[in-house]
C-alpha positions as a printed NumPy array, in Angstrom:
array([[  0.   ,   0.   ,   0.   ],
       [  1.149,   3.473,  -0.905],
       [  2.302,   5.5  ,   2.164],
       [  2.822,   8.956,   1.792],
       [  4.16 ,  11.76 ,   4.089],
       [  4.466,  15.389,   3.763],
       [  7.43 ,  17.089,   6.188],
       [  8.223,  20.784,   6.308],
       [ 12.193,  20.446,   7.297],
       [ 13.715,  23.825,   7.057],
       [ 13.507,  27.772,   7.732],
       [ 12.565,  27.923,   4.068],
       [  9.495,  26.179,   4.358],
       [ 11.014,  23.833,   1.851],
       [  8.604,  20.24 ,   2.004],
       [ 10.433,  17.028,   2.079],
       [  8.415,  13.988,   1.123],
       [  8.206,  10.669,   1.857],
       [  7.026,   7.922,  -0.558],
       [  7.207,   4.177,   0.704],
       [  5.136,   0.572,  -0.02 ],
       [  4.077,  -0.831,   3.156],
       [  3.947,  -4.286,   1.54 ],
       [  7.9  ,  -4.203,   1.044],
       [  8.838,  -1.536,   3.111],
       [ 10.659,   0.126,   0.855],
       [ 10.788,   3.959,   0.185],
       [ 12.347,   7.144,  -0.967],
       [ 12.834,  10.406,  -0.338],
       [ 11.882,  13.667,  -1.936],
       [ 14.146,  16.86 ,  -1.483],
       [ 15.569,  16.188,   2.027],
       [ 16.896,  19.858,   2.318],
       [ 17.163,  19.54 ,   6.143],
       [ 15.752,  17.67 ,   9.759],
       [ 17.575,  14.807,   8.387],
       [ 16.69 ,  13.129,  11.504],
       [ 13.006,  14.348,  11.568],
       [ 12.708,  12.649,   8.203],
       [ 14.8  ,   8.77 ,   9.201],
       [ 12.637,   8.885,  12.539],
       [  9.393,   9.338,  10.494],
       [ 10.309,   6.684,   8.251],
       [ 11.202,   4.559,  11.239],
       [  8.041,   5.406,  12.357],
       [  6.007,   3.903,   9.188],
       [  8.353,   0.65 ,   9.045],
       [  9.884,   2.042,   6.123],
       [ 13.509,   1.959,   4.401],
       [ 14.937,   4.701,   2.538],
       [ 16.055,   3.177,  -0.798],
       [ 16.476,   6.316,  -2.637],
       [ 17.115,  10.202,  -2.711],
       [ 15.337,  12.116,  -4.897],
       [ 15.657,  15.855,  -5.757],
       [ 13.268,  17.657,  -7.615],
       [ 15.719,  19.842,  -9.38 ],
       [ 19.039,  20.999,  -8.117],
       [ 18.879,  24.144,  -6.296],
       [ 20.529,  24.233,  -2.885],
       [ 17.841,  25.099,  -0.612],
       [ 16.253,  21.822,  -1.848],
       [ 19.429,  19.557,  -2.031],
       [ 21.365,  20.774,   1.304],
       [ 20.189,  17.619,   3.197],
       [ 21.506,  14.759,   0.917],
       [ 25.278,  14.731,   1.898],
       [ 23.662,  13.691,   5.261],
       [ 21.254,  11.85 ,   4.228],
       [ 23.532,   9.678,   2.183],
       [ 25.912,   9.289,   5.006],
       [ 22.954,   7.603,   7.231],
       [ 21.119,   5.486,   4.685],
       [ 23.415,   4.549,   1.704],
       [ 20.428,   5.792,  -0.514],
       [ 21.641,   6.578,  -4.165],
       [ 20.668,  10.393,  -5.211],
       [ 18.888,  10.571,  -7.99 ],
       [ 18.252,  13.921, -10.119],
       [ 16.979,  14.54 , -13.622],
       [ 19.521,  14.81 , -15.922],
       [ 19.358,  18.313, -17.342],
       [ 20.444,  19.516, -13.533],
       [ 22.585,  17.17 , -12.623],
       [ 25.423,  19.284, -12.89 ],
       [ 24.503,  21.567, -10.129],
       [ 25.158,  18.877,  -7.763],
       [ 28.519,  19.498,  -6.116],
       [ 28.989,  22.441,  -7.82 ],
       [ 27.053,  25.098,  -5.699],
       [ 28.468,  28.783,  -5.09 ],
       [ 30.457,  28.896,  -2.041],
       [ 28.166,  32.217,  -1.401],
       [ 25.031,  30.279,  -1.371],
       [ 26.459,  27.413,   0.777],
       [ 27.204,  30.386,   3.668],
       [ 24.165,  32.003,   2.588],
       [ 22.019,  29.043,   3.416],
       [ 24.238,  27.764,   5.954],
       [ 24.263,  24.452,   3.902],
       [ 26.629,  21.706,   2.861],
       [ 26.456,  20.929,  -1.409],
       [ 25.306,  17.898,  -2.258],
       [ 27.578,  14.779,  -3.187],
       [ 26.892,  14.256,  -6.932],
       [ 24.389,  12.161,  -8.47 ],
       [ 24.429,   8.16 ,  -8.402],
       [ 21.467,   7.823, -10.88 ],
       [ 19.973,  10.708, -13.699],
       [ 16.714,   9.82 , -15.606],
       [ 14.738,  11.554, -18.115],
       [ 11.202,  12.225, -18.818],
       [  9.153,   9.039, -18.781],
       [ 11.11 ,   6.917, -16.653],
       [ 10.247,   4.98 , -13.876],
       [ 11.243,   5.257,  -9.982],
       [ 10.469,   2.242,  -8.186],
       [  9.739,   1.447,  -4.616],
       [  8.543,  -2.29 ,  -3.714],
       [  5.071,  -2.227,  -5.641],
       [  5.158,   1.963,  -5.672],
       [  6.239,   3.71 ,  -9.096],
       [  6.532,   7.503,  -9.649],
       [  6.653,   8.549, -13.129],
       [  9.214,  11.18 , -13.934],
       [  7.416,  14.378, -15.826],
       [ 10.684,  16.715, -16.546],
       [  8.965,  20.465, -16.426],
       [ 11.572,  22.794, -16.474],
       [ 11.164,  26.421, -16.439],
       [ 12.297,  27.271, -12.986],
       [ 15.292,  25.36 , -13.316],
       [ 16.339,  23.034, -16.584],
       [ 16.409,  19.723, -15.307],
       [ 13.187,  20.47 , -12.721],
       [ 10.99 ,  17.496, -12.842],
       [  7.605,  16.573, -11.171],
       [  6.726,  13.444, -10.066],
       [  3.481,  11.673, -10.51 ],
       [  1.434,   8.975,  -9.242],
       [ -1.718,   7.815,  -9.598],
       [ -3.301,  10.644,  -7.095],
       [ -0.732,  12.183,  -6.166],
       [  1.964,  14.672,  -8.411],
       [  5.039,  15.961,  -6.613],
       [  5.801,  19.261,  -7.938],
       [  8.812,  20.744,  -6.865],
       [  8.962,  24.108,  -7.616],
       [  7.1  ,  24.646, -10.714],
       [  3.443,  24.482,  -8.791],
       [  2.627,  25.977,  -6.022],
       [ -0.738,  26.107,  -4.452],
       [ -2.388,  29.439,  -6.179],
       [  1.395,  30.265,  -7.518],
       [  4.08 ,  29.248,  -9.758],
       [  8.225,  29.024,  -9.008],
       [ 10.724,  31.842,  -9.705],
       [ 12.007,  32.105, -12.942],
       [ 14.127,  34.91 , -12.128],
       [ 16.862,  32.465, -11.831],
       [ 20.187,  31.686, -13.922],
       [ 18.603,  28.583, -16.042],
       [ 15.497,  29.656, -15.77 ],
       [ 12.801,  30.572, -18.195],
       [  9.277,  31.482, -17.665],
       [  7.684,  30.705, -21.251],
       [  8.935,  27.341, -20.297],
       [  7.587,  27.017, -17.423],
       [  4.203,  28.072, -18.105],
       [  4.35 ,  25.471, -20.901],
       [  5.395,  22.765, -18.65 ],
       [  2.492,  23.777, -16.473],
       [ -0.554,  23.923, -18.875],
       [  0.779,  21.223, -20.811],
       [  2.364,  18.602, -18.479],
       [  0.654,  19.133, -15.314],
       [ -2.895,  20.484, -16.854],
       [ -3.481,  17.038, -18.316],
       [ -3.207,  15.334, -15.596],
       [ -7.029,  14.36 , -13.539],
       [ -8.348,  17.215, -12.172],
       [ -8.307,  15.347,  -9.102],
       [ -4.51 ,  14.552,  -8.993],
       [ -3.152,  15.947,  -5.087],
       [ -1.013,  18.633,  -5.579],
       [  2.146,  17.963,  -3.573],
       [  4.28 ,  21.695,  -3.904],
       [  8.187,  22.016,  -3.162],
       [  7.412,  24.396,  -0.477],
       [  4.61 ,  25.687,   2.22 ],
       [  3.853,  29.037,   0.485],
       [  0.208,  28.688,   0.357],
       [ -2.958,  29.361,   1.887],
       [ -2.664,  25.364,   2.638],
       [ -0.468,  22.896,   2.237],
       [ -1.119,  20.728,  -0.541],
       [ -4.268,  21.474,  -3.569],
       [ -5.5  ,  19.641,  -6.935],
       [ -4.4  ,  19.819, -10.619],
       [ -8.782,  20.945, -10.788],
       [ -8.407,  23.383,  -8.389],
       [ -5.015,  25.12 ,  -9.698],
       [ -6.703,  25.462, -13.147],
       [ -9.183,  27.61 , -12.071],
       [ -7.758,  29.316,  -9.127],
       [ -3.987,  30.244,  -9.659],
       [ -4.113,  33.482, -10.61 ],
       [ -0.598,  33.   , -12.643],
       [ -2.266,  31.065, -14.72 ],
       [ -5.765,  32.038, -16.095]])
């Protein structure tokens, strides 16, 4: 059975997620950026081991938790491949900025269309860059893990080196849009008037997009 968990783990209201099959016991990790211990003892917690890290695109306010996370679980890190360079390779200013450590590279890129696997749980990788080039959502039936594309009622930054905002509103209307209107909305951060929404609901309320 799919388990799902939603954590908010640092001062940047950045969400951390965690995806696991109770069956097998088996899970990964989205964007552990920080509370690495919050996030093992909540896995503990459902019975679950994490088998993978998974970043949503490679900016370091999302990716600042993996060195340690690796260190404790073994868990591969797995990015999309169009930011897979970022890894390792932050600014020194934005590692003292954030008070963070870079990320160790990546063990394991993919593209759009593959397949992350958990016991009897796969996530389907949607790449939807705009806010950064290699950002990718992450879908489900249910449930889509957006990272920072979506927001609830808002969009991410594309004020950004990489970024483009054409882009990004294509990824939106034409990536996320057609999924079911009743698909969870599952943001990269709490910056809404709640914490998660629906594909439906975004479509007629996000006022970045009508």
């Amino acid at each position: 059975m799919l388990i799902v968990r939603q954590m908010q783990v640092s001062s940047m209201a950045v969400f951390a997620y965690l995806v696991g099959d109770s069956d097998t016991g088996e899970a990964l990790v989205i964007d552990p950026a920080a509370n690495i211990s919050g996030i093992l003892s909540t896995a503990a917690k459902n019975n679950l081991q994490i088998k993978y890290i998974v970043n949503t695109h490679g900016h370091v306010d999302h990716i600042s938790g993996n060195k340690e996370m690796k260190e404790k679980t073994g868990a591969p890190i797995i990015i999309h491949e169009g930011d897979a360079f970022m890894l390792g390779h932050t600014p020194p200013m934005l590692l003292q900025m954030f008070g963070a450590e870079d990320s160790p590279p990546a063990d394991i890129t993919v593209k759009d269309g593959d397949e992350i696997n958990v016991g009897k749980v796969s996530l389907k990788v949607i790449h939807t860059p705009g806010h950064s080039p290699g950002g990718m959502s992450l879908y489900i039936k249910g449930f889509v893990f957006t990272g920072d594309t979506l927001f609830v009622e808002s969009v991410g930054r594309t004020d950004l080196n990489g970024s483009s905002a054409p882009q990004m509103f294509r990824s939106i209307k034409e990536k996320l849009f057609t999924l079911p209107d009743d698909t969870q909305v599952l943001p990269g951060h709490n910056y809404g008037r709640t914490s998660t929404s629906t594909i439906g609901h975004e479509k007629h309320y996000n006022p970045f997009l009508r």
